[in-house]
N, C-alpha and C positions, 0 to 999 in steps of 0.2 A: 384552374390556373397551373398545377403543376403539370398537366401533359406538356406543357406548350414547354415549362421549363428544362422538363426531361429532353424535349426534343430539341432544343439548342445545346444543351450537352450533347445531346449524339450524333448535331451538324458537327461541332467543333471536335468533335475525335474522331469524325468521319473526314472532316477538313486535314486535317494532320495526320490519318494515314493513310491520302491519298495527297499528301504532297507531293511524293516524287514520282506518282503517276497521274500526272494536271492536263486533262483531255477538258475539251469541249460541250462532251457527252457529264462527263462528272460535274461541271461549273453550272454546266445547267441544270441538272439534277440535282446540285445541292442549292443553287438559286431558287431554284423553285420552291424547292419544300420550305427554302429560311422565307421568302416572299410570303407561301401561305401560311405559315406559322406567326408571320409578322402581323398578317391582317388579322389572323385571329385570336393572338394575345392580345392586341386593342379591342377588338369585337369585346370577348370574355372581362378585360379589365374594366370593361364600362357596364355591362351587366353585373358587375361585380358591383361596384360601387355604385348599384340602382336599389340595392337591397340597405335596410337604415333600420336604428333601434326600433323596436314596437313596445306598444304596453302591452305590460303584465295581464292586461285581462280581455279573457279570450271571447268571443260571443261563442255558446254552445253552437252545436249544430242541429241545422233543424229538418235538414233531409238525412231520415232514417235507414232510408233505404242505398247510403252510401258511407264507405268508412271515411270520416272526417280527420284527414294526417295534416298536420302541419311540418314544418322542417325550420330548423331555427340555428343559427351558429351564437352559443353563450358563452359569454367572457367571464373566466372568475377572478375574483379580484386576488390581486400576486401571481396569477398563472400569465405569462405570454403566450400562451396556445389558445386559440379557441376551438371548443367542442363545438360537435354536429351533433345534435338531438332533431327526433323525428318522433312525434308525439302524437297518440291518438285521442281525439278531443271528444270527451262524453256529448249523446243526444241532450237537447233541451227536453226538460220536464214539465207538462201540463197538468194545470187543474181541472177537474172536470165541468168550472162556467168558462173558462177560458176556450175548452175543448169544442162546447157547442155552439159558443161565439165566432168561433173560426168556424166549423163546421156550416155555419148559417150565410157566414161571409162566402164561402166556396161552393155554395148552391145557386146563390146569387149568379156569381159571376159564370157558372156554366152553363145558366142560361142561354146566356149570350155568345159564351166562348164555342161550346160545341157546333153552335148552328153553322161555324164554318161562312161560307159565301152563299147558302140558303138564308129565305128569307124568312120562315116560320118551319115550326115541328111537325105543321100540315102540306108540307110540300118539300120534302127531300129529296133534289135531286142531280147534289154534288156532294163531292167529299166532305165527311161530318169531320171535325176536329177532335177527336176522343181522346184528350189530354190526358195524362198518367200524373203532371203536375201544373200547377198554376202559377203565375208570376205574381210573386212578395207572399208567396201562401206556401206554410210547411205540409199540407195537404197531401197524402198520396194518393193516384186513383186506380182504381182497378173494376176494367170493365165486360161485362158480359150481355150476350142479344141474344132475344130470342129466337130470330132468323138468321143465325151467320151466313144462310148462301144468299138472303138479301140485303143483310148489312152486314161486314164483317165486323170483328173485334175492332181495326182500326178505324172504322165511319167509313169505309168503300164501300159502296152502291155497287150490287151481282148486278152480272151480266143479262138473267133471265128475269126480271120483273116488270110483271103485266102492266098494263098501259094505264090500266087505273089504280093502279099503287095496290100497295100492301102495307100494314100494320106490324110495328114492330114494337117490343118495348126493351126500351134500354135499361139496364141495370150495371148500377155503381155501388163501389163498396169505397166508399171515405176512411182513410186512417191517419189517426194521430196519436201517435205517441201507443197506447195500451186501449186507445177509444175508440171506437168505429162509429158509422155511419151508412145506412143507403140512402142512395138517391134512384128514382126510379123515375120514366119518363118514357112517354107514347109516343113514337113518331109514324109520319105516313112517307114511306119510301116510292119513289115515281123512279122512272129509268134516269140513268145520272146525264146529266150535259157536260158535254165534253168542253174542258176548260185548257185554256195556252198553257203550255209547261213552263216552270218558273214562275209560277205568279206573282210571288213574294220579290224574285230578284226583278220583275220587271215593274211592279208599281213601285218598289225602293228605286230604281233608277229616273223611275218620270215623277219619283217628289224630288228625286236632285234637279232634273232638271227643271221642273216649274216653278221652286217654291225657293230658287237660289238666283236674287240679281245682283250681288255683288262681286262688280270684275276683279278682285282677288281672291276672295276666298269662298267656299261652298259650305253649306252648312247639312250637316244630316238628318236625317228626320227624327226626330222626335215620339210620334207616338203612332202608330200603326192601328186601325181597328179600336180606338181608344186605351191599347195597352200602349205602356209605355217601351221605348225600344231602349237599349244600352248598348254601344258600339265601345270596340277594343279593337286595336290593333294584334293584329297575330305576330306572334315573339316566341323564341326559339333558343335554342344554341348553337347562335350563327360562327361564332368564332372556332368551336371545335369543329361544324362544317366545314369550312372554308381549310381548314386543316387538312382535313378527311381528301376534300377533292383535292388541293394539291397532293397529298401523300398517293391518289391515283395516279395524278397526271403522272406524278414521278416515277411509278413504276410502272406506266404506259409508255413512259419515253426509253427507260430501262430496257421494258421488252424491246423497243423500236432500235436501240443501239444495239442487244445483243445480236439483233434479229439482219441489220447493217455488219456486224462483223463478220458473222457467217457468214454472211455473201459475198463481202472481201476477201475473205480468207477461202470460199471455193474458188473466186475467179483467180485468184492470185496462183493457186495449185491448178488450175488448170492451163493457164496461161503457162508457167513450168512444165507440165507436162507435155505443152507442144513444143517447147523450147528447146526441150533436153535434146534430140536427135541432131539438132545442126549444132547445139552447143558441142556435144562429144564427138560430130563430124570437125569441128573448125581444133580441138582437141585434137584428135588421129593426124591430122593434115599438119599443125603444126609441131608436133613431135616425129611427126617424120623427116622433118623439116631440122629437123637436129637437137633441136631448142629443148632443154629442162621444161620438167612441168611447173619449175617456179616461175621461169618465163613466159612457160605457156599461158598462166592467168595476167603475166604484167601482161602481152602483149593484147590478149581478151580485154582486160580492163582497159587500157591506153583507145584501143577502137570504139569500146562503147563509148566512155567518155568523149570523144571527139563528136562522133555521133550523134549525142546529146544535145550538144550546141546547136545542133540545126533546129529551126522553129518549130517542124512540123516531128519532133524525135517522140516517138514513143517509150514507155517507161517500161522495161521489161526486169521482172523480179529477178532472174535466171542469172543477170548479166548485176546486174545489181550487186547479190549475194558475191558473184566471184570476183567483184571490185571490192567485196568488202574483202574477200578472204586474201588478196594481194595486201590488202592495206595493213591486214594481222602481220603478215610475213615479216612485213618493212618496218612494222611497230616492236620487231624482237620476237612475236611468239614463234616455236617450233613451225617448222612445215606439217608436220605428223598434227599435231594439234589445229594447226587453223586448216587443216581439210576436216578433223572431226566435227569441227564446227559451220562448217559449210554445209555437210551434210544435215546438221542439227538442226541450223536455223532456215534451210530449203523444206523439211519435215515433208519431203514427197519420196516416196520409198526409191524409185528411179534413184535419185540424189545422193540416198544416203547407200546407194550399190555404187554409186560409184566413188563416196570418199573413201568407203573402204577400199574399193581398188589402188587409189592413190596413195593411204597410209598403207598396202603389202606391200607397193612393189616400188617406194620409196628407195628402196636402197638396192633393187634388181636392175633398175635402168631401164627405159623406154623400150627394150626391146621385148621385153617381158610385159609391158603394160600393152603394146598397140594389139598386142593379138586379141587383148582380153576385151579392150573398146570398142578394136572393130564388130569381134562379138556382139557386144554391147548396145553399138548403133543399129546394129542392125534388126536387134529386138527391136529396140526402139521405133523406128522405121515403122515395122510391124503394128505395133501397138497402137502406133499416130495413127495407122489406116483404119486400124477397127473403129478407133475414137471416131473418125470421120464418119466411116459407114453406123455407127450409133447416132452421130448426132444429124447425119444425114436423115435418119430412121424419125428421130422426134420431130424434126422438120417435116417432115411430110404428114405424120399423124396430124401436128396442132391446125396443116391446111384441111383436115378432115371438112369440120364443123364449114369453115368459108366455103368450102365446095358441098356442102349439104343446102347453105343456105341459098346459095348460088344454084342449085339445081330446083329447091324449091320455087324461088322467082320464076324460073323458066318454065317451070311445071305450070307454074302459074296464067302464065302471060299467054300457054298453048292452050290452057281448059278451059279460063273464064271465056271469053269469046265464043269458042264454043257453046259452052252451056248458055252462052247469051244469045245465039243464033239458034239454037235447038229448042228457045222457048220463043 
């Protein structure tokens, strides 16, 4: 219960320091995890409260061959905390008429048990049942043949035995407690008959189906082979589960957002980079044109925005940032300052070469800047062509593959015929 607690503490401080950056991508990724965290502190608080006082007195244990733990939360009186004890519960102890009593019960019944779906010790030939333990019997078994390559250790029938059988004899060593037992027993092993897989789950299915006529409810079976069957439902720690997966999802979707921004943030910078060369042309042209370069971004800015309005207007970062950077100017900041910041928030090198040009030659006058833009564009210019001739270049690679598969078809459609007319 306290995961789940922890984990609403650490939505609600992840809630409150990303207040003031409330994306889509965060709402949902903190949805998510409070969602799976929600199903699974109800899951956990109902398995919580399935667990209830016990008595004080414990039945020993009577399979020796396993550590018997229990786990128990104990309340002391005046304490409000409850302890977690995990306790290891002593073997039961036998008498030795009680030992052979049992020991006598457990002969009996593997009689019967071992023979598996053979019908007698004189005709073995399907898998034996060589049980290690019996049902309501503290019994352990431990078995040895004296053919393993015709019976193995677990009652499988070898591969190699003759048509008219071979003799084997089984040996069992019975344990309880500090007592032993053999059991010993002759069988005649025949080649095994090969049996449907599943056998168990598929006669459990057709006693549900024949032996259940009432249209609500099915009933289970009962008792198999004259042993008795006991069915449980399979139970789990479904609530820290459901935790677990959404704490994936959310850092599947995490990756899927970070993964989304990168891709924005290339195409955004590449989209700039074709931009720049007519941005700094439409620049040269209107500083020649007389105009301040304060004007020269109102008058930039004034066009795009108009622009804009048409239906079919494209969004271009390039023209964006230099609407913002006019918008700085008119809000009071420096000129000097809102080109460093143009440059900062364009973060494409191109960009931030040119705010520097604009915070040098600030106070030299346009006639000192056009030499250094036209310079400028005309890199640029340059640059755009390589760009092309590379992206040109992947374009043609990715047709690789289409024109490989494309010449195989045709490869195809010339040989088969052929090879069909040449036979």
């Amino acid at each position: 219960m306290w995961i789940h607690i922890v984990v609403w503490i650490g939505l609600a401080a992840a809630a409150w320091l990303l207040r003031k950056k409330r994306s889509k991508w965060n709402v949902a990724i903190l949805s998510l995890i409070a969602v799976g965290n929600l199903v699974g502190n109800i899951l956990s608080f109902q398995e919580y409260q399935t667990s209830r006082e016990t008595d004080r007195r414990v039945e020993r244990n009577e399979d020796s061959d396993m550590t018997y733990v229990r786990k128990y939360r104990v309340s002391v009186e005046g304490e409000s905390e409850e302890w977690k004890v995990q306790l290891e519960i002593p073997d039961r102890i036998y008498t030795e008429e009680e030992s052979e009593q049992i020991f006598g019960e457990a002969m009996e019944k593997l009689d019967t048990v071992i023979l598996g779906e053979n019908e007698s010790f004189d005709n073995i030939s399907r898998k034996m049942e060589l049980v290690t333990a019996l049902p309501d019997c503290p019994v352990k078994i431990e078995w040895n043949t004296s053919e393993p390559v015709m019976l193995d250790w677990e009652g499988n029938p070898g591969d190699n035995i003759p048509e008219h059988g071979c003799e084997v004899v089984l040996d069992a060593l019975l344990k309880l407690g500090d007592y032993t037992k053999e059991y010993v027993r002759l069988v005649k092993v025949y080649p095994e008959e090969v049996s449907g897989e599943k056998q168990f789950q598929r006669q459990m299915q057709e006693a549900v189906e024949e032996d259940n006529e009432d249209p609500r409810y099915v009933t289970l079976p009962e008792y198999w082979e004259g042993r008795k069957l006991t069915w449980k439902e399979s139970s789990g720690h479904t609530g820290v589960m459901i935790l677990a997966l959404a704490a994936v999802a959310a850092a599947l979707l995490g990756m899927k957002k970070k993964q989304d921004e990168a891709l924005e943030r290339e195409a955004r910078e590449e989209q700039m980079t074709l931009d720049y060369p007519e941005l700094v042309s439409k620049m040269i042209l209107l500083l020649g044109a007389g105009l301040s370069t304060r004007r020269v971004f109102e008058r930039i800015a004034a066009d795009y925005t108009s622009q804009q309005k048409e239906p079919k207007a494209r969004r271009r970062f390039a023209y964006e940032e230099a609407v913002h950077t006019y918008y700085e100017m008119e809000g009071g900041i420096p000129e000097s300052q809102a080109y460093e910041n143009f440059g900062k928030r364009c973060a494409v090198p191109a960009y931030r070469s040119l705010s520097v040009l604009l915070v040098q030659n600030l106070k030299k006058g346009n006639s000192c800047l056009l030499p250094l833009l036209e310079k400028e564009a005309q890199d640029a210019f340059e640059d755009r062509r390589r760009a092309a001739k590379i992206a040109g270049e992947r374009a043609s690679t990715k047709l690789l593959l289409p024109m490989a598969m494309t010449l195989g078809v045709v490869l195809t459609i010339i040989i088969v015929p052929a090879f069909i007319g040449f036979y």
